[in-house]
Each structure stands twice: as C-alpha cells, then as structure tokens.
N, C-alpha and C positions, 0 to 999 in steps of 0.2 A: 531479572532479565526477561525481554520478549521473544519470539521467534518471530519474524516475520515470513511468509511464507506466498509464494504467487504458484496461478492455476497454468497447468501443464501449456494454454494454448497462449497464453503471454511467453512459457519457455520455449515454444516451436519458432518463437519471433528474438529472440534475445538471451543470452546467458543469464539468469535470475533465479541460481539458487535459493535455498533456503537459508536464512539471517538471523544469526541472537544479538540484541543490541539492546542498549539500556535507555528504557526513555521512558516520559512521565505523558506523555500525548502521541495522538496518529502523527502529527508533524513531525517531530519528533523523532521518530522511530524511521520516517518514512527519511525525512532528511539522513541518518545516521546509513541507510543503505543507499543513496544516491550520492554518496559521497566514496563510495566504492566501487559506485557501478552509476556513470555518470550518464548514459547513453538511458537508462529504464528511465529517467525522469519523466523524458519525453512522451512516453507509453502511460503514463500514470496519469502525472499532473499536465495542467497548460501554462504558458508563461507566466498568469498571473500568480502561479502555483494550487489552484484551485483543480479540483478531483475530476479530469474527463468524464463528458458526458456518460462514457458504455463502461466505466471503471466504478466496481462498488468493492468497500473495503469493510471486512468485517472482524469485529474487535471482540475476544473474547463469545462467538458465537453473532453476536449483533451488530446490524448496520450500524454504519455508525450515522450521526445528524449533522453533524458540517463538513458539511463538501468542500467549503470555500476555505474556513483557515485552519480545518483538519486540527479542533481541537480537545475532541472528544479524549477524553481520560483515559490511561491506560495501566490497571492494576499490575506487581509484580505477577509475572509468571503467567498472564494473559497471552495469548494468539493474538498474531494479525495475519489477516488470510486477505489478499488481494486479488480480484479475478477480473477479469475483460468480459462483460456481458456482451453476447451473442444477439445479433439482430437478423431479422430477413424476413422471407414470406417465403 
C-alpha cells in the first residue's frame, strides 16, 4: 500500500486528506484518489491529465520524471507527497 499525502496549502484550497491506496505507478495511485475526491483532479493534473505546471510530485523522497503520463514506478510501502509550488517576486 501507498500513502498518498498533499501539502497543507493545496488543503487551505480543497478537502485533501491523506490516502492509502494500492497502486503499481504515480497514475495510478493518483487516479485511485480522484476517484474519491473528484474536484482535486482539477488542482493536480490538466485535461489532458498531464502534471500542472506549479504541481511537483514526489515518490518515495524523489521527483518524479514524467509529468505527462505519470509513469514513474511505485514500490510497496513508498510515499507520494504532492505539493503546489509557490511562485512570485
């Protein structure tokens, strides 16, 4: 099982607890919580379901490498930690 887990300032925007869900990839995993909570998709991915620009997802400690079909591998008992990167000046 994974946890999937999002950063406090994506839950100041959305209910987006924390998630154990079974999955063998970030899609995967990411699908299995937006299927619960169908409204975070929108905050995550874009239509084409590909990783918003300011969204970095990290698997087991590390970014992952594909943004677009979120197929990076996900060992039993691995983290996923999703955050909303901060921009400005």
């Amino acid at each position: 099982m994974t946890t999937v887990a999002f950063t406090p300032n994506l839950q100041r925007h959305l209910d987006c607890p924390e998630v154990t869900v079974s999955a063998e990839t970030v899609s995967q995993a990411l699908d299995a919580v937006f299927r619960d909570n169908p409204r975070l998709r929108g905050y995550v991915v874009d239509e084409q379901g590909r990783l918003r620009q300011h969204v970095a997802v990290f698997v087991g400690g590390e970014l992952i490498r594909d943004r677009v079909h979120l197929s990076d591998s996900v060992a039993a008992g691995q983290d996923i930690f999703v955050m909303q990167a901060l921009s400005g000046g």
